[in-house]
C-alpha positions as CSV (number, residue, x, y, z in Angstrom):
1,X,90.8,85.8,68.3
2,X,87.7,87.8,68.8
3,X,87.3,90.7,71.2
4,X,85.2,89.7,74.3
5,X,86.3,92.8,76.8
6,X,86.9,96.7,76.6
7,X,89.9,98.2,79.4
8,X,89.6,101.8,79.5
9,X,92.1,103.7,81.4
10,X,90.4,106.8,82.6
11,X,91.9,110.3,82.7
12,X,92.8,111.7,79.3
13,X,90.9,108.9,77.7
14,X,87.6,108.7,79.7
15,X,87.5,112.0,80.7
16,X,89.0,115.6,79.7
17,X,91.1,115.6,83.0
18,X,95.1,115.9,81.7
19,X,95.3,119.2,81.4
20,X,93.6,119.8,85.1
21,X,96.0,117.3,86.5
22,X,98.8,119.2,85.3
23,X,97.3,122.2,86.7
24,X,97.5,121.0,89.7
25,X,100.7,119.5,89.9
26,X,102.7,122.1,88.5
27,X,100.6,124.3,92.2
28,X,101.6,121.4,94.2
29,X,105.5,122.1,93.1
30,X,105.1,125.5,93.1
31,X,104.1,125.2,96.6
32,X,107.0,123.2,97.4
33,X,109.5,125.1,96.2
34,X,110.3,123.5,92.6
35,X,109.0,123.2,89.1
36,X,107.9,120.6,87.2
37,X,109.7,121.3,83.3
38,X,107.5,119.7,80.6
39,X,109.3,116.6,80.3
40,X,108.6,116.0,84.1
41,X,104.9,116.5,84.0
42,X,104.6,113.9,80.5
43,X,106.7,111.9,82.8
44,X,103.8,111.8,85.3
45,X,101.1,110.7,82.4
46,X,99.2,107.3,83.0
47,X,101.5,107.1,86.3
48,X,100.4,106.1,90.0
49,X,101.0,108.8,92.5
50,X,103.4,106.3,94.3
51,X,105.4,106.1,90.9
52,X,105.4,109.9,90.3
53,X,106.5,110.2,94.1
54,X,109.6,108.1,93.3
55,X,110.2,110.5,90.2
56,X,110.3,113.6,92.3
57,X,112.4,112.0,94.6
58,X,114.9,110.9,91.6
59,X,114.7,114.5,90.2
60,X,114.6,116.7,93.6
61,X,116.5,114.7,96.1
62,X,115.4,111.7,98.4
63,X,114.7,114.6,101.7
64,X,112.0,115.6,99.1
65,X,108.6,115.7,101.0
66,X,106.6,113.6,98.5
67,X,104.0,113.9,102.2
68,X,103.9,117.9,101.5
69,X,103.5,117.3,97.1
70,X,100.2,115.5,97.7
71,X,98.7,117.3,100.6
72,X,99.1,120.4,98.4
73,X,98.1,118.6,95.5
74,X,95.0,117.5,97.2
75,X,93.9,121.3,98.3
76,X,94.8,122.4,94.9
77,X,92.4,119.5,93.4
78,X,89.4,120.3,95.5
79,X,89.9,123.7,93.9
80,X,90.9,123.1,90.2
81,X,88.2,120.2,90.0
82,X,85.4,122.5,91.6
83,X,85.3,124.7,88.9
84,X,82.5,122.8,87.0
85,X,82.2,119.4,86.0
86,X,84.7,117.3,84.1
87,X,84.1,117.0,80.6
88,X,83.8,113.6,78.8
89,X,85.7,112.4,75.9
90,X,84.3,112.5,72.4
91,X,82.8,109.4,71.6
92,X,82.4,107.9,75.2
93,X,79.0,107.4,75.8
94,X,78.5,106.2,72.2
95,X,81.4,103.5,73.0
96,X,79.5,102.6,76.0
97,X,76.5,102.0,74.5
98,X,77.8,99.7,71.5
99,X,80.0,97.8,74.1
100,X,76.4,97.0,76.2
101,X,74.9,96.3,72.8
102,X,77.2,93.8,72.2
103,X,77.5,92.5,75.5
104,X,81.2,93.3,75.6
105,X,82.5,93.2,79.4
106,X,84.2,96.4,80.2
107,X,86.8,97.6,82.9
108,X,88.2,100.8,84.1
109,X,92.0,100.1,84.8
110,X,93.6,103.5,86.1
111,X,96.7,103.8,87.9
112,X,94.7,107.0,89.6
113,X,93.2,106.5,93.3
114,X,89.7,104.8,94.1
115,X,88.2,107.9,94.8
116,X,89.6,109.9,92.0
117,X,88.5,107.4,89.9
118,X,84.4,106.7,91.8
119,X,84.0,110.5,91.8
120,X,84.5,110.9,88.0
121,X,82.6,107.6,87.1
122,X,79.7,108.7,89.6
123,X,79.6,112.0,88.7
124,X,79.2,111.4,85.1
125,X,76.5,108.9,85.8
126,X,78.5,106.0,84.7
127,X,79.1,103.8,87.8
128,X,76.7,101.3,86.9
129,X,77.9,100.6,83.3
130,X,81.5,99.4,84.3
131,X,81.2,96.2,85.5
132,X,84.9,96.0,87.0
133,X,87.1,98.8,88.1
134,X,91.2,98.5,88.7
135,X,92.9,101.4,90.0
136,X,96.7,101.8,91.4
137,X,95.9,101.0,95.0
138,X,95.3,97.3,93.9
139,X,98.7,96.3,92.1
140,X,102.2,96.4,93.6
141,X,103.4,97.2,90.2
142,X,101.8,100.2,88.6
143,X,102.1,101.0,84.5
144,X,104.2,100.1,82.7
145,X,104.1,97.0,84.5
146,X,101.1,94.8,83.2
147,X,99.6,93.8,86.8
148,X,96.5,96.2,86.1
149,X,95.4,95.1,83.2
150,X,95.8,91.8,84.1
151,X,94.3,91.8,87.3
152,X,90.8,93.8,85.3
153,X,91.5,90.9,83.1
154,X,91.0,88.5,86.0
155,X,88.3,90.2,87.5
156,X,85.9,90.4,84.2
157,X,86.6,86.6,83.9
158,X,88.1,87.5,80.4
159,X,91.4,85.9,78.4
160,X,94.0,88.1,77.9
161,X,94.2,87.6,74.0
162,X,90.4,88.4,73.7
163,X,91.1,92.0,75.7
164,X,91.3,95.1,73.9
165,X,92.5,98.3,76.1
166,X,92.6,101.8,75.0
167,X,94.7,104.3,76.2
168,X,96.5,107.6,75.9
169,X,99.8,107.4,77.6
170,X,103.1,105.3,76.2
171,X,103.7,103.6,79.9
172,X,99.9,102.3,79.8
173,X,100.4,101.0,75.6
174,X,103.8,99.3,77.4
175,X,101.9,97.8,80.2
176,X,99.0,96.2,77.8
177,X,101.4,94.8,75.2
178,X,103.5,93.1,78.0
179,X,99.5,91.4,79.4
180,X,99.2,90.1,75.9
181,X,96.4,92.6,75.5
182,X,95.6,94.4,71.8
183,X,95.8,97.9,72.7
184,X,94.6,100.7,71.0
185,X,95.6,104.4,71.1
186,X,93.9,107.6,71.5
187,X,96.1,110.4,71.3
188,X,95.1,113.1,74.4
189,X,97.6,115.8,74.7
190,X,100.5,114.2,73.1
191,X,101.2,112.4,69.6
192,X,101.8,108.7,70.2
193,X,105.3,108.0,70.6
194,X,107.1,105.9,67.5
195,X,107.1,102.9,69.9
196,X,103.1,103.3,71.0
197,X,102.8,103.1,67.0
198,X,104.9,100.0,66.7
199,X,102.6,98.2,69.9
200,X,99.0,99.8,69.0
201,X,96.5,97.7,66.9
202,X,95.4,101.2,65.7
203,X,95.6,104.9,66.4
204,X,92.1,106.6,66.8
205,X,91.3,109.7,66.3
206,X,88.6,109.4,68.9
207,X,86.5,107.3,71.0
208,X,83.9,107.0,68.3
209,X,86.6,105.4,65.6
210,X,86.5,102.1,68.1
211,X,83.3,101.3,67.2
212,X,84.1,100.6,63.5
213,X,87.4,98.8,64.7
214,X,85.1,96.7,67.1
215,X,82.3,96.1,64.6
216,X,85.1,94.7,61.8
217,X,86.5,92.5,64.7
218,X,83.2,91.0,66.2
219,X,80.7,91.0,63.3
């Protein structure tokens, strides 16, 4: 079945942003009095903040102050993401345009906040060429749980079979897979898992790669 709508998650596949949400984390615990090992924080990846909250409170105790992790984690933001703007991923804006071209609906389906996810799409000047975003305040169920994708799904007025979503992170490859979405893959800081392999219609190198994969599927 032929490909009628792109779902983009956002941080680490949109944008350059993993590594500065790690950042600040990893402040956040210090500031509370814990760290984060590296397991934790790839824990966090692709993850609403609700979701991570639970998995501080599984790893730290339930009298943890989840409160006190994202009020730090909010100053430490302001200062981490002030440094200069957020760089975009390779191959973005070229993606973009061959999705307009080819009149390919397109969502944004992040399990990150609203206004994580406006200020990044407005500051790169890209507000206007997504036509739906999703974000983790509008499902119950965040990733790897398939409401998201299925609720951008809704939204663009597109099947789920005809979807393709790219991602980064193994609970968002999970969450498409269980829509009935084909998903694609495009690694950010970690190899894909063996399982994100198994799932993935394709692992690409970068943003630009999907255009070949879309061409060969719509043309």
């Amino acid at each position: 079945m032929k490909i009628s709508a792109l779902i983009l998650d956002l941080d680490g596949l949109m944008f350059d942003t993993e590594p500065l949400n790690r950042e600040v984390a990893g402040l956040a615990a210090s500031d509370c009095g814990i760290t984060l090992s590296p397991s934790q924080q790839v824990a966090f990846l692709g993850r609403r903040p609700a979701d991570c909250g639970e998995l501080l409170r599984s790893w730290f105790g339930e009298k943890f102050s989840t409160e006190r992790f994202w009020e730090r984690a909010k100053l430490h933001s302001q200062t981490v993401y002030g440094r200069g703007p957020t760089g975009l991923k390779a191959g973005l804006l070229d993606l973009l345009d061959f999705a307009a071209a080819r009149k390919l609906k397109t969502a944004v389906a992040s399990s990150a906040n609203l206004a994580h996810v406006r200020r990044h799409l407005g500051d790169a000047g890209l507000l206007s060429r997504i036509e739906v975003v999703v974000t983790g305040e509008d499902v119950t169920c965040g990733k790897p749980a398939p409401e998201i994708f299925l609720l951008a799904a809704q939204r663009l007025g597109a099947p789920a079979a005809q979807c393709l979503v790219l991602e980064d992170a193994e609970v968002g490859v999970l969450a498409a897979a269980a829509a009935g979405m084909r998903v694609g893959v495009v690694p950010d800081l970690l190899p894909p898992t063996d399982q994100m392999r198994r799932l993935a219609v394709a692992i690409f190198a970068s943003l630009s790669e999907v255009i070949g994969f879309l061409q060969s599927q719509i043309d």
